[in-house]
N, C-alpha and C positions, 0 to 999 in steps of 0.2 A: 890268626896264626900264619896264614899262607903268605900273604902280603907283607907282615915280617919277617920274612923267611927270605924273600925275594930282594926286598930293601936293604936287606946286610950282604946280599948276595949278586948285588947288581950289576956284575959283570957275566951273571948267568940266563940263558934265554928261556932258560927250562929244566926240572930238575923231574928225574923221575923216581922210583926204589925201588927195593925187591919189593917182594911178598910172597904169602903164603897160598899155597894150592888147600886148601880147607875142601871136603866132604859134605852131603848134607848133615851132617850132625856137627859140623865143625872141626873135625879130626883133619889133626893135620895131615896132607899127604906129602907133599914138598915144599921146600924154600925154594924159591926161582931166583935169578939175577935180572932183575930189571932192565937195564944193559945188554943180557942176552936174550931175552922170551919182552920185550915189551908188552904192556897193557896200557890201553888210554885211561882208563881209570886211575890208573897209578901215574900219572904225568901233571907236576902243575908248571904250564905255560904262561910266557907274558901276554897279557889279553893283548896288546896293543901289536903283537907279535903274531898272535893268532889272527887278528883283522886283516895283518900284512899280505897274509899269504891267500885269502880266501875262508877260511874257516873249513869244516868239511864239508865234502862235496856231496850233495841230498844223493845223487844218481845213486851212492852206495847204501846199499841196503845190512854188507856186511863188509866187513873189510874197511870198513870207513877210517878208521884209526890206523893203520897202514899205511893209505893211500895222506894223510894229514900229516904223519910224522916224512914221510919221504920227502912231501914239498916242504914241510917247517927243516929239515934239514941238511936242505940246498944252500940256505943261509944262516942256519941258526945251529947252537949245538946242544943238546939235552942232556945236561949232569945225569951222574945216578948216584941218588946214595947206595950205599951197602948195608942197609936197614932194612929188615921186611915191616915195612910200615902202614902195609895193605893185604886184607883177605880175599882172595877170590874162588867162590864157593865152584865147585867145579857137579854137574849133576845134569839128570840124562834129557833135559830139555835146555841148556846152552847150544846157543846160535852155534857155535862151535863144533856141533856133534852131527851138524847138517855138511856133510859131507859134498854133494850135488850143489849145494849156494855156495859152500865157499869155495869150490873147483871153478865155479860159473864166475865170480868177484874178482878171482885170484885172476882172472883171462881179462878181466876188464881192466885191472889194476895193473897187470904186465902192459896193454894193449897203450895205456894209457900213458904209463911211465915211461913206455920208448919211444911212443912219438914227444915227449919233453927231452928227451937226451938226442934223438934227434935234430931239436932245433936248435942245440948248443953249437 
């Protein structure tokens, strides 16, 4: 399905979509905009695309998906559709809730992006 998606789509480098903020019992809580809140899980990339640039970078432990979209689009640009065509369960053990890792990532990810715009 992915790869026909991409093949009718071939002037795109990457498409992502909304989705849903889902509870553990699955209750919705919010529709997000893809486009504004991104998720890597809701992102399908051109593999040949993702090679280009590195793939992610292991150093992150969080934030890894942040620091992947920032260099994928230096050159490339990521559609969104306007479809929530993804759930993401949101519950009290997401990486997310870890406040101290993602303040600690967040410093690696700035530290790291400005020495890149510095070298432009």
């Amino acid at each position: 399905m992915e790869t026909i998606f991409m093949n009718l789509n071939s002037s795109w480098d990457a498409v992502s979509c909304d989705y849903f903020l889902v509870d553990e019992n699955e209750k919705h809580i919010e529709r997000i905009s893809g486009r504004d809140k991104p998720i890597a899980c809701g992102v399908m990339f051109r593999t040949d695309l993702l090679f280009e640039i590195g793939l992610y970078d292991e150093k992150f432990k969080m934030r890894e998906e942040e620091d992947l979209r920032l260099r994928f689009e230096k050159n490339h640009i990521i559609h969104n559709i306007e479809l929530p065509l993804y759930r993401y369960r949101k519950h009290n053990d997401n990486m997310t809730n870890n406040s101290r890792g993602m303040n600690k990532y967040k410093k690696v990810l700035d530290t790291k992006h400005k020495t890149f715009r510095k070298r432009k």
